[in-house]
matplotlib code that plots the C-alpha trace (Angstrom):
import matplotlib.pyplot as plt

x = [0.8, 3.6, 4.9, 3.3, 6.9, 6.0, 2.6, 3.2, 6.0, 3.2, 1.0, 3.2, 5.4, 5.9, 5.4, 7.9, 8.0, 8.7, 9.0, 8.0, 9.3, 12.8, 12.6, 13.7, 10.7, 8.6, 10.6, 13.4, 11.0, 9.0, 12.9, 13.4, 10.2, 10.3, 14.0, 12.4, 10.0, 12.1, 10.3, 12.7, 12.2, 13.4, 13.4, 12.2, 12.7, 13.1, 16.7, 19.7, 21.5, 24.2, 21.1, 19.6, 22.6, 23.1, 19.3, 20.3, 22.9, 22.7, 19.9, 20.1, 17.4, 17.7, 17.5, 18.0, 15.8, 17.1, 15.8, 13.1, 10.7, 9.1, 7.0, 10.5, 10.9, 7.7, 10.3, 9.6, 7.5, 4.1, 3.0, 3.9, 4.2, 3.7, 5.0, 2.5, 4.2, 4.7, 1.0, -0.6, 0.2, 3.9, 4.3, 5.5, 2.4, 0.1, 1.4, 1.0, -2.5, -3.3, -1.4, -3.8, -1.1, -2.1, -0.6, -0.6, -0.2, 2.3, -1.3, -3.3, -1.1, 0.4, -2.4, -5.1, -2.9, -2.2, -4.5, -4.1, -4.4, -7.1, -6.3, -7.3, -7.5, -6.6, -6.8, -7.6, -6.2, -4.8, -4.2, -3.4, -0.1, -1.6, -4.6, -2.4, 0.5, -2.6, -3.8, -1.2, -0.9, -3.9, -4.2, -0.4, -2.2, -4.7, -2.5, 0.7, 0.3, 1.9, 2.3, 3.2, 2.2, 2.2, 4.0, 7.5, 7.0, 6.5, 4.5, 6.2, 9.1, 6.6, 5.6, 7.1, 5.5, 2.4, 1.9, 2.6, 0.3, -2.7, -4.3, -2.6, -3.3, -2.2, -1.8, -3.0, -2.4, -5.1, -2.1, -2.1, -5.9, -5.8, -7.2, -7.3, -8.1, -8.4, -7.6, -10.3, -9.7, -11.8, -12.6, -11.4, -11.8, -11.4, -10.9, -11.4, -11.0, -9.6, -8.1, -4.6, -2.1, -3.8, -0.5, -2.0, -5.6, -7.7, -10.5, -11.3, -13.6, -11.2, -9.2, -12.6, -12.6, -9.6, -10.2, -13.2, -11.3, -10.6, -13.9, -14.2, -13.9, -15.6, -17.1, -20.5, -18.5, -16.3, -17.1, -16.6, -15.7, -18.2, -17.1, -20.5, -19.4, -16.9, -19.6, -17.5, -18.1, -21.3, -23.4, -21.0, -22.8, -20.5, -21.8, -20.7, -20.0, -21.3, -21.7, -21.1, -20.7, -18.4, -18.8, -18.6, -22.4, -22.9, -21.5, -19.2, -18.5, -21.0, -20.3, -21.9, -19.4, -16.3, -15.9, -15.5, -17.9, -17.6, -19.6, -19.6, -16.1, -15.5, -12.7, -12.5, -11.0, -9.2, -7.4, -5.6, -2.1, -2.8, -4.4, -5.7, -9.4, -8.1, -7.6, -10.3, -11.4, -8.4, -8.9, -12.7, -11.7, -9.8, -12.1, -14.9, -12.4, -11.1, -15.1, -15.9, -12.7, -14.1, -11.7, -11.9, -12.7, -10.1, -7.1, -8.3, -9.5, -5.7, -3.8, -5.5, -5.4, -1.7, -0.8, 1.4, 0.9, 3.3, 6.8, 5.9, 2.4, 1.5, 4.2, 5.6, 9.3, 10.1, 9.2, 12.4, 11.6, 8.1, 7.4, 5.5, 8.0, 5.2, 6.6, 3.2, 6.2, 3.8, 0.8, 1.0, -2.6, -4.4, -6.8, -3.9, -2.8, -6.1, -6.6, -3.7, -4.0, -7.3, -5.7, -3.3, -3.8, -4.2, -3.2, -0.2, 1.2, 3.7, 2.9, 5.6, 4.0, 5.6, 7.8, 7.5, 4.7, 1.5, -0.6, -3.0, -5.9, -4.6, -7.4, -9.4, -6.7, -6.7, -9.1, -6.9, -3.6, -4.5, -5.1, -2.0, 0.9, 2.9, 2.4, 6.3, 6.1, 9.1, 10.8, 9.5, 5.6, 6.2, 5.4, 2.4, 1.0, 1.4, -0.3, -2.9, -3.2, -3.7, -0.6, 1.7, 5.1, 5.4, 8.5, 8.0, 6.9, 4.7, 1.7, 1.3, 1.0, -1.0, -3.8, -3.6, -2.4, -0.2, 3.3, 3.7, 7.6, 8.8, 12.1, 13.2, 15.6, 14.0, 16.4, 16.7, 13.0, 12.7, 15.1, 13.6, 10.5, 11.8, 12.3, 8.5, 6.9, 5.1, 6.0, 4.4, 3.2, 3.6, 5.8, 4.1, 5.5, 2.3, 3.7, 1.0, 3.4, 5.9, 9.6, 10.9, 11.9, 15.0, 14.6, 14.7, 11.6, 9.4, 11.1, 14.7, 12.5, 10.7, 14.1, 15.8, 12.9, 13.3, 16.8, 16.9, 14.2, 14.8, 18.8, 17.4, 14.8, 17.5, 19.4, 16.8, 15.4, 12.1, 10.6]
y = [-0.6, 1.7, 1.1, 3.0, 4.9, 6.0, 6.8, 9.1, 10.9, 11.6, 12.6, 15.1, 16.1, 19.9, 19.3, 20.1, 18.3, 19.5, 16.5, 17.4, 15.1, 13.5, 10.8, 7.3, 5.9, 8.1, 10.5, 8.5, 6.3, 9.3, 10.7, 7.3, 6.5, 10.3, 9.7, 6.5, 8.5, 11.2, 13.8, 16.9, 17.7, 19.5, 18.2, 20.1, 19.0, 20.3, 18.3, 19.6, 19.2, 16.8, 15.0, 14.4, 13.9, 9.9, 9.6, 11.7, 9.2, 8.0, 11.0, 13.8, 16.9, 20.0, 22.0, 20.5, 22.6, 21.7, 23.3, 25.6, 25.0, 28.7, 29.4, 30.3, 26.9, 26.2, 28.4, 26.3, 24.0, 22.9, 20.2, 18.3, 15.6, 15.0, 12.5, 11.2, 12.0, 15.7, 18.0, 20.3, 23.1, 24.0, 26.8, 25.1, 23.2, 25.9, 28.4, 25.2, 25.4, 28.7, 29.3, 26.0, 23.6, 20.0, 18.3, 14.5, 11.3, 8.9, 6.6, 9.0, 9.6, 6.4, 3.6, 5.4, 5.3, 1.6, -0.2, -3.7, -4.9, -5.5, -2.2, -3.7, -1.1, -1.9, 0.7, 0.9, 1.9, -1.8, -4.8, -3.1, -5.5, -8.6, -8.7, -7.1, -9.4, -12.4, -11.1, -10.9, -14.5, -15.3, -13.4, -14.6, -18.4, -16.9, -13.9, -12.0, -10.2, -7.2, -6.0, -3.2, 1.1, 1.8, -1.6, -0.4, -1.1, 2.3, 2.0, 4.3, 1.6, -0.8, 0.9, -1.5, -4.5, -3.3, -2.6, -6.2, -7.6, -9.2, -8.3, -5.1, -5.6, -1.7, -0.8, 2.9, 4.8, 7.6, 9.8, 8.7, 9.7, 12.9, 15.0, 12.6, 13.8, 10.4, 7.6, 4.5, 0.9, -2.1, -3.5, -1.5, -1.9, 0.0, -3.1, -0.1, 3.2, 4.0, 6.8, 7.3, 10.2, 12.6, 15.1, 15.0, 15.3, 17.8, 15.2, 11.5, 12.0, 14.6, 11.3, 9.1, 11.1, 10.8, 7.2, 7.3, 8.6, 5.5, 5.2, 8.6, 8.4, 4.8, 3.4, 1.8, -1.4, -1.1, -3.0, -1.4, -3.9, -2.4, -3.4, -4.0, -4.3, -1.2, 1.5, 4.1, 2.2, 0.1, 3.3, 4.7, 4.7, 5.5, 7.8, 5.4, 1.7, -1.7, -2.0, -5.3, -6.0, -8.3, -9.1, -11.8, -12.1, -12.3, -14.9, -16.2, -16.3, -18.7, -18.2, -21.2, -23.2, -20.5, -20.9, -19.4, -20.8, -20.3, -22.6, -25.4, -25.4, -24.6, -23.7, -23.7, -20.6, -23.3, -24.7, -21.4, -20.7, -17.3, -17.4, -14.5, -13.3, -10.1, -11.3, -12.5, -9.2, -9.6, -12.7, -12.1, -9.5, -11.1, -14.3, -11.8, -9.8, -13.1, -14.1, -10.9, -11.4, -14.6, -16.8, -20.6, -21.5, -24.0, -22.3, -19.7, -21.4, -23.3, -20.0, -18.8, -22.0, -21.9, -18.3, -17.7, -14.0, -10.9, -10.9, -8.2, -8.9, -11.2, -13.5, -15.7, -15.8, -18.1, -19.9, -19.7, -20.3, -21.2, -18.0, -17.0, -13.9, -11.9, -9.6, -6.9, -3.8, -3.5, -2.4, 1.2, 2.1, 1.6, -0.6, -2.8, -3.3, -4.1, -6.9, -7.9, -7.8, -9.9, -12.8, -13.1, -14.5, -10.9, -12.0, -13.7, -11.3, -8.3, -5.7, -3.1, 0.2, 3.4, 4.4, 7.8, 10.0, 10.2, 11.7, 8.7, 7.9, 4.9, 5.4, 2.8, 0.0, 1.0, -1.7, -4.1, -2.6, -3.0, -6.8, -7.4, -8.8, -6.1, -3.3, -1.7, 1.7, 3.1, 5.9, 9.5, 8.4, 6.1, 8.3, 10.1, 6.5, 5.2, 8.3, 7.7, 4.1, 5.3, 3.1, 3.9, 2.4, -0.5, -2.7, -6.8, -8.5, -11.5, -9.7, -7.5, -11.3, -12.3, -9.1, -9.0, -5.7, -4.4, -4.2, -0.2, 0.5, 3.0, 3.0, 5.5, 2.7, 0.6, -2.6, -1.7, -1.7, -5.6, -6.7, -5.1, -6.9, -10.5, -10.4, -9.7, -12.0, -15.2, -18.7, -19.6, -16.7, -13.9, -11.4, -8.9, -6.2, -4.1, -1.0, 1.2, 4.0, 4.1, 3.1, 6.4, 7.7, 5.1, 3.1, 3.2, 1.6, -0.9, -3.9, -2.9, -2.5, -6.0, -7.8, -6.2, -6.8, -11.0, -10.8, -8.5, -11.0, -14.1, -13.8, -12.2, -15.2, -17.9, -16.8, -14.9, -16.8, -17.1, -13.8]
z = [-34.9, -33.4, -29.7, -27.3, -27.3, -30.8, -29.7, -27.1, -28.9, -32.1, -29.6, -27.5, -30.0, -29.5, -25.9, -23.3, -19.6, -16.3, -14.1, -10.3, -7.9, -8.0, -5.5, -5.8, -8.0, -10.0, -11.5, -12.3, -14.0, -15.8, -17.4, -18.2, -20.4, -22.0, -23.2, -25.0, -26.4, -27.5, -25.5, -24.0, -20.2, -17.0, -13.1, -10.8, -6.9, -3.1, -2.5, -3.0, -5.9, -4.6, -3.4, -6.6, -8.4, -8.1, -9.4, -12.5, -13.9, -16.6, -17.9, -19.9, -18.9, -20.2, -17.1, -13.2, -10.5, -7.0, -3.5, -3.2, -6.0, -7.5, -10.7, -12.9, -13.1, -15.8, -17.9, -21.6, -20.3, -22.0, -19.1, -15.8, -15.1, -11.1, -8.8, -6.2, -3.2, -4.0, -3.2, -6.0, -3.7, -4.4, -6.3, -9.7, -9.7, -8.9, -11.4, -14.1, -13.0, -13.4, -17.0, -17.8, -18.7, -18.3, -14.8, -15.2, -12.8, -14.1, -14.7, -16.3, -19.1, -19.8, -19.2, -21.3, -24.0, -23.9, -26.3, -25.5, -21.8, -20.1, -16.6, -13.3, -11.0, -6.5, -4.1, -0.2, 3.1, 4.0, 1.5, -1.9, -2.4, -0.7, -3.3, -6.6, -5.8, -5.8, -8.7, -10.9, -10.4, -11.2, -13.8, -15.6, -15.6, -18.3, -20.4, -20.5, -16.8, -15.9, -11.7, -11.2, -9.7, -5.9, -5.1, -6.4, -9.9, -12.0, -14.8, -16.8, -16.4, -17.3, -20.2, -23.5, -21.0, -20.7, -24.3, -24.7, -21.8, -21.8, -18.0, -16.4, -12.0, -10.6, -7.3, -6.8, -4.3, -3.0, -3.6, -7.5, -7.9, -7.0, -9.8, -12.2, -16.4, -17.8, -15.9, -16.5, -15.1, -16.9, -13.4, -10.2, -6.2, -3.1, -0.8, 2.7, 3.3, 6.7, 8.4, 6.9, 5.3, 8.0, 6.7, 3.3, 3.8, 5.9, 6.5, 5.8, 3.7, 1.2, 1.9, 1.2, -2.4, -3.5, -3.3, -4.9, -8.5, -9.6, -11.4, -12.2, -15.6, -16.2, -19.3, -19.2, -19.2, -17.0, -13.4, -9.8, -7.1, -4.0, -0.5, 1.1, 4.1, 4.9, 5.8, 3.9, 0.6, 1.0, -0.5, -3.5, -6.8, -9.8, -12.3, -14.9, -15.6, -13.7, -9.7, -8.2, -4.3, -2.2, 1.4, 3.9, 3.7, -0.5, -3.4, -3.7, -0.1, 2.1, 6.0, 6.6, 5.8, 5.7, 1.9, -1.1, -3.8, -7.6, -10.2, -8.7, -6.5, -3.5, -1.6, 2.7, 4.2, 6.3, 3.3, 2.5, 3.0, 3.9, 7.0, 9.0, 8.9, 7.5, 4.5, 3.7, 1.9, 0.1, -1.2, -1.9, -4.2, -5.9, -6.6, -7.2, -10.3, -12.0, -12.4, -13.8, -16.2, -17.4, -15.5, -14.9, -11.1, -11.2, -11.7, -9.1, -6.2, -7.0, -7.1, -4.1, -2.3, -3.0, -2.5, 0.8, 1.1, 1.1, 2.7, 6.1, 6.3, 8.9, 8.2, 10.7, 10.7, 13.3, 16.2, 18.7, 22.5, 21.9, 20.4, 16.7, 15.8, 13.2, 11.0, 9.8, 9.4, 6.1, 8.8, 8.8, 9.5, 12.7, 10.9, 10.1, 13.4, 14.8, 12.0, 13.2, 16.7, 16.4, 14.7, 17.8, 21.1, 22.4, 26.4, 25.2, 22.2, 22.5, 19.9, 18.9, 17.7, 16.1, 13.9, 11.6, 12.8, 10.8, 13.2, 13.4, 16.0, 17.7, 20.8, 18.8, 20.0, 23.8, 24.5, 22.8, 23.8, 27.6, 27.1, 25.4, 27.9, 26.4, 24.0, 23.5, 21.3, 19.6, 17.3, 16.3, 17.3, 20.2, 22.8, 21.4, 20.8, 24.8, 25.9, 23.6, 24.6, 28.1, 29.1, 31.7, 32.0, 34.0, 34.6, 33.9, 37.3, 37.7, 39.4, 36.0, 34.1, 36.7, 36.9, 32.9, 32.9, 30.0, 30.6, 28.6, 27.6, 25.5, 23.7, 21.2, 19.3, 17.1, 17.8, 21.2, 21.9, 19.7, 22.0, 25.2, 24.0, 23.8, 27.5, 28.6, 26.0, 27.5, 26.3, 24.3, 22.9, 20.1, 19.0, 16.9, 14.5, 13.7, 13.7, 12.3, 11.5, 8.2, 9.0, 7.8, 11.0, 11.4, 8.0, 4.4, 4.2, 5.6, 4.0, 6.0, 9.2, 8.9, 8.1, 11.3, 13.4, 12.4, 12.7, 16.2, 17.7, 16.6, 17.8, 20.9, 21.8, 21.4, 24.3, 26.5, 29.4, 29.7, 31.6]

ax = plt.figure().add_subplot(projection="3d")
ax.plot(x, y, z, "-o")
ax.set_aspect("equal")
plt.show()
């Protein structure tokens, strides 16, 4: 059989690409795999072209669109192919539309075409890399495994892997589902929907939808994960392919004895690496998709047993002065943050909030935010996010520790505001990165912002007296 770089090239031959979206994963990776193929295309993008230029090393397009982005530049073209970051409302795309040339996702046209591994499909507001990350683990005990979508891993730079793989574990973004031709998963979940990307989408529920593509186009085979206990998934019946719920209350989890339970093993939450209640969704998932793949309960309930989570989510750095320094920059929905927030000793723990502004609701955490010792909010949303809280500032002084009351700062600096918060934190007691905003504002992303946060506290807490 002919690689899948043969394949598409037989199929597209004729076919001329306008790649929309220039940013640092997609379309690098989408001019990448069509050179493979053989395949002629153009670039179209909003950044200037001395911008764009470093990405384009290395590449050979036949035309380079920089700055504003207009119709002219579907000049040749037979079909896009769109990054997920960029909206079907830019003019490019729209005229594409209208002329009825086919606009693609990198995962609707390349994973239909694969013939060989078994697509497992993870989307959700909160713990997309957690349970894919899990899963490819899993999964690479049993078959070649291949990771790889919204995590950082494109698939059209996965392509010659994935031909080769066995299992297939994609994290999708709701961004990536968006009008969808094609795209079909064997077994796919939506671990939560919860208010998020408020900039992209008019409502939650167009945000609820967009979600809900990833069994749009299911076979009577194929198996949809069914969170039974998120009350914006419980009811969703595909119009094709298997249903099967997961919940705290259903097999193979038994709360009576905080366990998971497959054929005849069982495995205590409290054995885990990964602790934290909200993971447990994650984790059920996961159990719940290597049964329905046939898996051997062993091996699983070992992987999971073993598994010690993702680097910036709920991951203890360090414990300097008598305090747990948490690192959650990954949280970057309020739903995030109040998982997070609930596996802490809320009277003890300072949370940092902030970062890029999204817009979010974060009213839903006053009640939690006012029993914190400290809640310090930072960068471009900081402010909007203590007026929401209902917090006013307060300096440190023993009679706020005393009456309970939140001690509200806000500091535009990222590192400055870390620091500031090492000096109000009890000991013992919790230092929380939970952000719920992305690190754009002041970072490259939220990987810089969780190692600066360890680094920033942990040097801080050595030498800081105790407040």
């Amino acid at each position: 059989m002919a690689d899948i770089f043969s394949r598409v090239h037989q199929a597209h031959a004729g076919d001329t690409f306008l790649i929309v979206g220039f940013g640092q994963w997609t379309g690098p990776a989408a001019a990448r795999f069509l050179e493979r193929c053989g395949l002629p295309y153009a670039i179209s993008d909003c950044a200037a072209m001395d911008e764009l230029a470093p990405r384009l090393a290395g590449l050979s397009p036949r035309h380079v669109y920089g700055g504003p982005q207009t119709a002219d530049h579907l000049d040749g073209i037979t079909a896009v192919l769109l990054s997920p970051g960029v909206p079907r409302t830019i003019a490019p795309v729209r005229a594409a539309v209208l002329a009825g040339l086919p606009v693609w996702g990198d995962l609707d046209f390349l994973l239909p075409m694969l013939d060989r591994p078994k697509l497992i499909g993870v989307s959700g507001t909160d713990g997309k890399t957690t349970t894919v990350t899990l899963l490819g683990e899993i999964c690479s005990r049993f078959g070649k495994t291949v990771v790889c979508g919204n995590n950082g891993l494109p698939v059209m730079d996965s392509a010659g892997a994935l031909d080769a793989a066995d299992f297939a574990v994609v994290e999708v973004s709701s961004f990536m589902l968006e009008h969808t031709r094609r795209l079909r998963f064997d077994a796919s979940v939506i671990l939560n929907i919860a208010q998020d990307h408020v900039d992209r989408y008019e409502s939650l529920e167009s945000y609820r939808q967009a979600k809900l593509n990833i069994f749009a186009h299911a076979r009577k085979m194929d198996v949809f994960l069914r969170n039974a206990d998120d009350p914006a998934l419980r009811d969703v019946v595909p119009s094709s392919g298997r249903v099967r719920d997961f919940g705290l209350d259903l097999n193979p989890f038994d709360a009576a004895s905080d366990a998971f339970v497959l054929r005849g093993q069982s495995l205590p939450v409290t054995s885990c690496r990964l602790q934290g209640r909200q993971f447990l969704p994650d984790l059920l998932a996961t159990l719940v998709i290597s049964d329905e793949l046939g898996f051997a309960p062993g091996p699983v309930m070992e992987t999971i047993r073993e598994f010690p989570g993702v680097p910036h989510r709920f991951r203890t750095v360090g414990e300097p002065a008598g305090v747990r320094v948490i690192d959650d920059s990954k949280a970057t929905s309020v739903q995030a943050v109040a998982a997070a927030l609930d596996s802490c000793p809320i009277p003890r723990t300072v949370v940092l909030l902030g970062g890029r502004e999204k817009h979010l609701d974060f009213r839903p955490l006053a009640d939690r935010a006012a029993r914190c010792a400290g809640v310090v909010c930072y960068g471009e949303a900081g402010e909007r996010i203590q007026r929401e809280l209902g917090l006013r500032d307060m300096t440190p002084s023993d009679e706020d520790m005393i009456q309970g009351r939140a001690q509200a700062i806000y500091i535009s600096d990222f590192r400055e505001a870390v620091r500031r918060a090492c000096t109000i934190v009890p000991r013992p007691g919790c230092l929380l990165l939970s952000p719920g905003c992305t690190s754009w504002d002041q970072f490259q992303n939220y990987e810089v912002r969780g190692r600066v946060f360890a680094e920033e506290a942990i040097r801080a807490l050595a030498v800081e007296p105790h407040p």
